[in-house]
C-alpha positions as CSV (number, residue, x, y, z in Angstrom):
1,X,-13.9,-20.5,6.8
2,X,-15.1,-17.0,7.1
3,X,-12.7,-14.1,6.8
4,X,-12.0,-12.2,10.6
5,X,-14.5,-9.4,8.6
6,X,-17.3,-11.5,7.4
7,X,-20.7,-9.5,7.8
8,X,-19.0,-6.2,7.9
9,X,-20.0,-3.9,4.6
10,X,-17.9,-1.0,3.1
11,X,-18.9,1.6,0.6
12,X,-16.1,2.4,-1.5
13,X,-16.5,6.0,-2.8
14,X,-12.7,6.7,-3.8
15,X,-10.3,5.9,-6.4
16,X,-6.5,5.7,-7.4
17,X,-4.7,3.8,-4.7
18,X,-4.7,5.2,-0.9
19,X,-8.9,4.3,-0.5
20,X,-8.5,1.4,-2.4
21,X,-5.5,0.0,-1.0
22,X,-7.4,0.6,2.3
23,X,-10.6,-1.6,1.0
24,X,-8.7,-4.5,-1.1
25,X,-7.0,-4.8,2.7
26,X,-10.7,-5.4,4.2
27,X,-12.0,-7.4,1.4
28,X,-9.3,-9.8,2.0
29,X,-9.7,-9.9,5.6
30,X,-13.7,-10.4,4.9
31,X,-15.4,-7.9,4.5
32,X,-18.0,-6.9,1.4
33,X,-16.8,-4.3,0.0
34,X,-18.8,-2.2,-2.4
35,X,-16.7,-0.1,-4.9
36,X,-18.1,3.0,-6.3
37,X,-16.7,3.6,-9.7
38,X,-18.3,6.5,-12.5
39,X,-19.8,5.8,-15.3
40,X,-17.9,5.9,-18.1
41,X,-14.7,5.9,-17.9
42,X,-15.0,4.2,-14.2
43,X,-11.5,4.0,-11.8
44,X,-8.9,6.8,-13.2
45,X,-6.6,3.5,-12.6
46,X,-8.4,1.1,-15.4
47,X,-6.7,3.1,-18.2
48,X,-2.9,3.4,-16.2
49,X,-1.1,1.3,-18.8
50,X,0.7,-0.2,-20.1
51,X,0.6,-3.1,-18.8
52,X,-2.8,-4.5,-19.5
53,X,-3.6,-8.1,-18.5
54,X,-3.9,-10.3,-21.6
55,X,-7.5,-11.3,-22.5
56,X,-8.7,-14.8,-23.4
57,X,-7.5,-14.8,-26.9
58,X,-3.7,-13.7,-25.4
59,X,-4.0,-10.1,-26.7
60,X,-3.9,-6.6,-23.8
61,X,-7.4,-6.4,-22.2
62,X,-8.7,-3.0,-20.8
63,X,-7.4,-4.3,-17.4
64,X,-4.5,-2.5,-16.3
65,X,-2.1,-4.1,-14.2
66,X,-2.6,-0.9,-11.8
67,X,-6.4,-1.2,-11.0
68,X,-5.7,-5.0,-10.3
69,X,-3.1,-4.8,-8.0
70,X,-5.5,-2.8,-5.7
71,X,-8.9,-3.9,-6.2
72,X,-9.3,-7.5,-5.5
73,X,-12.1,-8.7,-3.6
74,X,-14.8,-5.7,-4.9
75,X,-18.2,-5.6,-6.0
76,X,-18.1,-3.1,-8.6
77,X,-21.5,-0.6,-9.6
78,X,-21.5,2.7,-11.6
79,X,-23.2,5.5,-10.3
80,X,-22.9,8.9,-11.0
81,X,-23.1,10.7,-7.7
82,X,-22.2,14.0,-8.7
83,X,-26.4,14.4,-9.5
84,X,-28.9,13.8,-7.6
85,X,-30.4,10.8,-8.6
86,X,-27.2,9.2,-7.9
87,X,-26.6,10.6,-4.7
88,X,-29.8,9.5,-3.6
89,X,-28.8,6.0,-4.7
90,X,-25.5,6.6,-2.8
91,X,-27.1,7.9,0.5
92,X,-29.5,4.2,0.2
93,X,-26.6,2.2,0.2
94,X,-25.0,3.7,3.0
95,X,-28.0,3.5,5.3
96,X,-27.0,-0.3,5.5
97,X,-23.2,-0.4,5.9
98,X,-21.1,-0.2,8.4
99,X,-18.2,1.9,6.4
100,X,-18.1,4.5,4.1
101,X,-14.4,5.4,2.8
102,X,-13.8,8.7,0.2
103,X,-11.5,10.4,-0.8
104,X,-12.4,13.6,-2.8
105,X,-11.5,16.7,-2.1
106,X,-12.3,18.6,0.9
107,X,-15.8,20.2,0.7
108,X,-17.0,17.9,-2.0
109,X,-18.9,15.7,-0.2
110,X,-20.6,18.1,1.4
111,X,-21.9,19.6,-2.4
112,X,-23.2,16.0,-2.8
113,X,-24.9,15.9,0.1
114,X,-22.5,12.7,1.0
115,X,-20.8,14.0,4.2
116,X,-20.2,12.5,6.9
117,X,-22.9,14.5,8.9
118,X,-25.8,13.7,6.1
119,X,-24.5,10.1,6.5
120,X,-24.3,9.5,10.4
121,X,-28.1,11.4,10.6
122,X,-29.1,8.0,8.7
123,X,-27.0,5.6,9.8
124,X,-25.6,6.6,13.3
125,X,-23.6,3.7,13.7
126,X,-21.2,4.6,10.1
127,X,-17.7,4.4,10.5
128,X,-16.7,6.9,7.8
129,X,-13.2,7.4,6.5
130,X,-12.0,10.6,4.6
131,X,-8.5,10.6,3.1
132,X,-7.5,13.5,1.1
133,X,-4.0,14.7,0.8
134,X,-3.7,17.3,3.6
135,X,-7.2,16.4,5.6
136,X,-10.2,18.4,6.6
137,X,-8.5,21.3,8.8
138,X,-5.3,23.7,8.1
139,X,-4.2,26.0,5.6
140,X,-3.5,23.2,2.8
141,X,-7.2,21.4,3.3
142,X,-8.6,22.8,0.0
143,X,-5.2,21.2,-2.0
144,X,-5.3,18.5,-4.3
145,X,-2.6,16.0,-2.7
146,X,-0.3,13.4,-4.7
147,X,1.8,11.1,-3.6
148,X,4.7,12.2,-5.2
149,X,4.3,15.8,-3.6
150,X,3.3,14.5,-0.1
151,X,7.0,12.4,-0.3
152,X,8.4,15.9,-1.5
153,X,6.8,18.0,1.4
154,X,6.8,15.0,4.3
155,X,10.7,15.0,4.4
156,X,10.7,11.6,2.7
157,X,12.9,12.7,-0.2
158,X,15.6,14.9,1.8
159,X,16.4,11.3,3.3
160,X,16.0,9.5,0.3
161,X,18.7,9.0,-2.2
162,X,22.3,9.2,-2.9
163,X,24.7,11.7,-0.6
164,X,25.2,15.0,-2.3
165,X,29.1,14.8,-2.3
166,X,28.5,11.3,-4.1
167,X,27.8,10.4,-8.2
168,X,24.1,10.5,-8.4
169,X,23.4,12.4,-6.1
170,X,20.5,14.4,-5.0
171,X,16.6,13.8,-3.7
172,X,14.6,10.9,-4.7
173,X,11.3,9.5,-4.3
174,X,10.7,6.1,-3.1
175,X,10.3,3.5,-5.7
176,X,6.5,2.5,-5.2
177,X,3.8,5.6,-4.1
178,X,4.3,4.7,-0.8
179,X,2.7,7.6,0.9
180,X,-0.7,6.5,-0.5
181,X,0.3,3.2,0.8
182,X,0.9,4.0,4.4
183,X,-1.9,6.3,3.9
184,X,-3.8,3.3,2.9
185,X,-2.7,1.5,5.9
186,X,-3.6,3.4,8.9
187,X,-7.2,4.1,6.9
188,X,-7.2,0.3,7.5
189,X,-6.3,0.3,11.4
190,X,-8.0,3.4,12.2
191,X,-11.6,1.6,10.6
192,X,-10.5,-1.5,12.6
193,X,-10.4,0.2,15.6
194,X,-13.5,2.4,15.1
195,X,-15.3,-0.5,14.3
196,X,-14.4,-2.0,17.6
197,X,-15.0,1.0,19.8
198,X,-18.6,1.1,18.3
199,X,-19.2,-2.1,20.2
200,X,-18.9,-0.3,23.3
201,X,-20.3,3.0,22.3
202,X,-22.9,1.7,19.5
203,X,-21.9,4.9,17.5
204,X,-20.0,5.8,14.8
205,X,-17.4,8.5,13.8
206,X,-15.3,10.7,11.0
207,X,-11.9,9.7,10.1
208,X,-9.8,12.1,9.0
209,X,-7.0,11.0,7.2
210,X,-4.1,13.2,5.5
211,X,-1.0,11.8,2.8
212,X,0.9,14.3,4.6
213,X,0.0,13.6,8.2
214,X,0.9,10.0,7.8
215,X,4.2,10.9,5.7
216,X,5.2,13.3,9.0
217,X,3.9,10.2,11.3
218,X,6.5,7.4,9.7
219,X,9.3,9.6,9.6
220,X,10.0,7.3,12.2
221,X,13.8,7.0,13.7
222,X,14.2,10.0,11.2
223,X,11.6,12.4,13.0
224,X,13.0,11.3,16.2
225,X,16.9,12.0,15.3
226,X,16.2,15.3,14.3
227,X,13.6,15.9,17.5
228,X,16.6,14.9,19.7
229,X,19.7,16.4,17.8
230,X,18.8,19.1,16.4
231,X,20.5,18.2,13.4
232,X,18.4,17.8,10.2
233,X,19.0,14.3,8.7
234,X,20.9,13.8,5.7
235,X,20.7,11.5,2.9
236,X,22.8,8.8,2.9
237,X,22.1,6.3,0.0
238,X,22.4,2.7,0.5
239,X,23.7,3.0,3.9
240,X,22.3,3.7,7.4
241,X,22.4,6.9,9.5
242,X,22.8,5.3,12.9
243,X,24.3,1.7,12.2
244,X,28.0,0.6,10.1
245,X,28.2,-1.4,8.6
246,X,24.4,-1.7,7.3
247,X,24.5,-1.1,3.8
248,X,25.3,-1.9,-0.2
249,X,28.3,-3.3,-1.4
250,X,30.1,-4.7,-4.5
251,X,30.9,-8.5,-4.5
252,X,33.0,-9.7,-7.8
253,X,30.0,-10.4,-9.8
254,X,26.9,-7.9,-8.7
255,X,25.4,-6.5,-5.4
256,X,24.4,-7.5,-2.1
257,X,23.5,-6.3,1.0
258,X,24.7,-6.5,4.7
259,X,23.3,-5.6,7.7
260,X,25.4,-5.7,10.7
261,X,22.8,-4.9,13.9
262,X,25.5,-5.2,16.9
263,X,28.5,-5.8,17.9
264,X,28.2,-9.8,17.9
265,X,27.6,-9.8,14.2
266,X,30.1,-7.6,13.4
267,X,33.0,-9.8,14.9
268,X,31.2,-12.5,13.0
269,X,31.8,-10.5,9.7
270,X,35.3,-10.1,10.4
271,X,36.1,-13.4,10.8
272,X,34.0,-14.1,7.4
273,X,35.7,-11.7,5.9
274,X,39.0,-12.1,7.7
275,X,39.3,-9.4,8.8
276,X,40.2,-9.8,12.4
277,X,42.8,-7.8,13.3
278,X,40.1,-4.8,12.5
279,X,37.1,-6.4,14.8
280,X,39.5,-5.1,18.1
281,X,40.8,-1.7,17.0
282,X,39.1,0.8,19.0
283,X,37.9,3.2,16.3
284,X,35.7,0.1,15.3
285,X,34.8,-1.9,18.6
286,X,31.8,-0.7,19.0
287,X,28.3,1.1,17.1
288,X,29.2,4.7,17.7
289,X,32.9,3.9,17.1
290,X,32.5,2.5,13.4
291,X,29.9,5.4,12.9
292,X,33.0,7.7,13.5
293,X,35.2,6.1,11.2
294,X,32.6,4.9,9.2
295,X,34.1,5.5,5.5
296,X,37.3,4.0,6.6
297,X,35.2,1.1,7.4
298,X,33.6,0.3,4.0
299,X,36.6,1.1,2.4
300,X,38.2,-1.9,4.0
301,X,35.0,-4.5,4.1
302,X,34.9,-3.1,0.1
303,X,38.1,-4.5,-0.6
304,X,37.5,-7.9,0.7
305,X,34.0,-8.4,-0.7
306,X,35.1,-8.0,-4.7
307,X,37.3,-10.8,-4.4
308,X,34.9,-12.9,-5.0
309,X,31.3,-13.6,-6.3
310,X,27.9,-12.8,-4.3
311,X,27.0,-16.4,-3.4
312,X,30.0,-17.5,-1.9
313,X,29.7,-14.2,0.7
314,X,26.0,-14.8,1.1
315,X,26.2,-18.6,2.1
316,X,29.4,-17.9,4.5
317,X,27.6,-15.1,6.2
318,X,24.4,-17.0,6.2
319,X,26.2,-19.7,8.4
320,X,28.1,-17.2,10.3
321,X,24.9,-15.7,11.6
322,X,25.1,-11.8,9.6
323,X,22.3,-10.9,8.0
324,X,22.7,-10.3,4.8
325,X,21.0,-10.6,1.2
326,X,20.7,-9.9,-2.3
327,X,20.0,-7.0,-4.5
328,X,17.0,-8.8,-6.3
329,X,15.3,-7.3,-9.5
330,X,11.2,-7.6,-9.0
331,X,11.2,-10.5,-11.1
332,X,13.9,-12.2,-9.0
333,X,12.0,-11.6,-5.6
334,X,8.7,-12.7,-7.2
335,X,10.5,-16.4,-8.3
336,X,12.6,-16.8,-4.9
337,X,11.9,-20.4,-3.8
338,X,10.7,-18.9,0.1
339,X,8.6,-16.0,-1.6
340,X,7.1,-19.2,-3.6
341,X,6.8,-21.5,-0.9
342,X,5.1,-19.0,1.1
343,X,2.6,-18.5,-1.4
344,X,2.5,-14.9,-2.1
345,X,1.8,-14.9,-6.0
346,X,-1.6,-16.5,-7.6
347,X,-4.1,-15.8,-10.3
348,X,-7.5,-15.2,-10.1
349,X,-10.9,-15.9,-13.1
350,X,-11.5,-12.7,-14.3
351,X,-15.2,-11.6,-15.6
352,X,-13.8,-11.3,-19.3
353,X,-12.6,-15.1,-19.4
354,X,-9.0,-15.3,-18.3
355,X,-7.0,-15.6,-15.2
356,X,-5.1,-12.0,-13.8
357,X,-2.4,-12.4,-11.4
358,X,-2.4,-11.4,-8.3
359,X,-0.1,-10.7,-5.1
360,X,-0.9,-11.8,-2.3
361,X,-2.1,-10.4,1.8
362,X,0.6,-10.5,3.7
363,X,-1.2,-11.3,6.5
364,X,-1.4,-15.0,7.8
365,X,-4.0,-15.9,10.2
366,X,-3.6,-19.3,12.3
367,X,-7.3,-20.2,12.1
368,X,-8.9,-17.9,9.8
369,X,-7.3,-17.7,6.8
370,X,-7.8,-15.3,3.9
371,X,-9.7,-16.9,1.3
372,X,-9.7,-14.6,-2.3
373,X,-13.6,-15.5,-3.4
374,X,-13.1,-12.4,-5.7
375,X,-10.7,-11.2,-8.7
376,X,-10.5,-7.5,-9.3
377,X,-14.1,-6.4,-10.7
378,X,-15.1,-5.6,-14.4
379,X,-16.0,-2.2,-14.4
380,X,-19.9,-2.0,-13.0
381,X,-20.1,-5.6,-13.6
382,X,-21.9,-5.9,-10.1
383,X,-24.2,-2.7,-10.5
384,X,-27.5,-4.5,-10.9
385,X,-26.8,-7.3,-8.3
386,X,-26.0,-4.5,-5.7
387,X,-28.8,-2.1,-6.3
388,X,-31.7,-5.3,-6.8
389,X,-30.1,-6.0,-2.9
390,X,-30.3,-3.2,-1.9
391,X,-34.3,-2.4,-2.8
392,X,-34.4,-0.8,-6.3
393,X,-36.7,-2.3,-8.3
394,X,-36.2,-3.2,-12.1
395,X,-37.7,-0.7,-13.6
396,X,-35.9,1.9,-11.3
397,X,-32.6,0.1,-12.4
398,X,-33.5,0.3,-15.6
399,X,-34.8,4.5,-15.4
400,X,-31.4,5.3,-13.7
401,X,-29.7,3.5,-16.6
402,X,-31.6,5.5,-19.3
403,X,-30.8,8.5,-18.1
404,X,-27.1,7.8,-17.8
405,X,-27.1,8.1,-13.9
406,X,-25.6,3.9,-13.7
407,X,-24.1,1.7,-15.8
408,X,-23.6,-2.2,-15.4
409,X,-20.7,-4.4,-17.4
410,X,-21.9,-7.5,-19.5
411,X,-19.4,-9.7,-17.9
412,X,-20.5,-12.0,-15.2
413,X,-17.3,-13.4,-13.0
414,X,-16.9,-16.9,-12.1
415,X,-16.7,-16.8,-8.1
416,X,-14.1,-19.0,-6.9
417,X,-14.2,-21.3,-3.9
């Protein structure tokens, strides 16, 4: 079945992860997406490793483990748009999408006569996305932005992290880049819905996107405390700064979590835990209550929990109705029998003659399911077979090759069905 994007084309002019988390999110849903990588060197991501996906023979390929988690379903072509044949090339291929996505620098574009405004005067109906780190307007435009500053300057590590008063503690960023993935995100919903308002209007628009703006924007319940209180939140490690209990603890053998949501749950815990007598003292009968007297709390649900081993509390709970979990290493979530059932790890035929593993869309569609037709590309492996589509002759492929300007890959990938 066709993906819920089938017919709609994407230029894909940026690198490292926010753009092309954005476009792996529309080739899965679809869409044909055409990555612009330079010559050369390609994607700054191909040479991020350690790890590098073993090869045929069992040995590290040149395939990072960091340019396949975001690239799947790409055409890739080499073209050096920072001259002018190659802008040229660039500004041919975007007269017959419907998206263009970038993320360079502010002003860059422009030099390379790729802006939106050269861009919409040839193709009214693009929907093109910018994403930079601090977007097209304010002080901070012409700033490089990284992920790791934009969690910095966002507020995401003041909330992030062990208490001060606490061993350990002190800011810290969030595990994965995750502002380049939310950034990535909205891209995706903001083209969505630009794509859909040009049905009505027939005409396309600019999308500015900022790492910081969307850092600010899922702040979330954190934004809003502050906006109401007045008081600037605080970190507060494993636990939660408007639930109790919601948060890490020791069981005999290794951690778990719980996550008490109301007061329902919590009586439930305390008769798990037996802890009853506690469930109908006032200082701990309701939300606000056990906020107030919230180490006194832990202190006594800590006690009970080491007595014995994680399991035992997990299946108890489990039946008791309290959510709860496990503290599971990557490789531990990646092997869980529902994670497996659900079918969110698989491996795709790569170009050089081995399978790469993948992870999968989240997303589960009731009649139009995503179908992967395409592993992470070899770099420029589909330069020729995009620009022979698109109108260049051979001998213009082969000019623009001589001169440096494009650059195709020897591997051909096995499509899959």
């Amino acid at each position: 079945m066709k993906g819920v994007l089938s017919g709609i084309r994407v230029l894909d002019l940026s690198r490292i992860l926010a753009g092309p988390w954005c476009t792996q999110v529309l080739a899965d849903l679809g869409a044909d997406v055409i990555k612009v990588e330079r010559p050369g060197s390609g994607d700054d991501t191909r040479a991020w490793g350690p790890p590098f996906a073993p090869g045929p023979d069992g040995a590290p390929s040149r395939e990072s483990a960091y340019f396949l988690a975001a690239n799947r379903g790409k055409r890739s072509i080499a073209i050096d748009f920072s001259v002018s044949a190659g802008q040229e090339v660039v500004r041919q291929l975007a007269a017959d999408v419907d998206v263009v996505i970038e993320n360079l620098k502010f002003g860059d574009m422009r030099r390379y006569g790729l802006d939106y405004s050269t861009l919409h005067a040839v193709n009214p109906k693009l929907v093109y996305c910018s994403i930079t780190g601090f977007g097209q307007s304010g002080p901070y435009r012409e700033r490089a932005g990284y992920d790791f500053v934009i969690q910095a300057m966002g507020g995401l590590m003041s909330v992030t992290g062990e208490r001060d008063d606490l061993p350990g503690g002190g800011p810290q960023k969030c595990g994965v880049p995750i502002s380049d993935l939310m950034t990535g995100m909205y891209a995706t919903v903001a083209i969505l819905g630009a794509l859909n308002e040009r049905h009505v209007s027939g005409r396309g628009q600019h999308i500015d996107m900022s790492l910081l703006d969307t850092q600010i924007g899922w702040l979330a319940n954190h934004g809003l405390n502050y906006l109401v209180s007045g008081d600037n939140p605080k970190r507060w490690g494993n636990a939660h700064p408007n639930l109790c209990p919601y948060q890490s603890f020791d069981a005999s053998d290794s951690a778990m979590i719980v996550a008490v949501g109301n007061d329902r749950q919590f009586q439930s815990l305390c008769r798990v835990l037996e802890l009853e007598p506690i469930a109908s003292l006032p200082e701990f009968a309701s939300n606000s209550a056990r906020l107030a007297n919230r180490e006194r709390l832990v202190e006594e649900i800590q006690q009970v929990l080491r007595r014995a081993p994680r399991e035992r509390w997990l299946a108890q709970l489990e039946a008791a109705g309290v959510p709860a979990g496990p503290i599971n290493s990557v490789a531990q979530a990646l092997a869980d029998p529902h994670i497996v059932d659900r079918g969110m790890t698989f491996s795709l035929p790569h170009a050089m003659g081995s399978d790469v593993p993948q992870i999968a869309n989240p997303i589960k569609f009731s009649r139009s399911p995503i179908s992967y037709d395409r592993p992470p590309p070899a770099f420029g492996e589909h330069t020729d077979e995009v620009l022979t589509s698109a109108g260049l002759s051979s001998a213009a492929i082969a000019a623009l090759k001589e001169s440096g300007v494009i650059e195709s890959s020897h591997f051909r990938t096995p499509v899959s069905g």
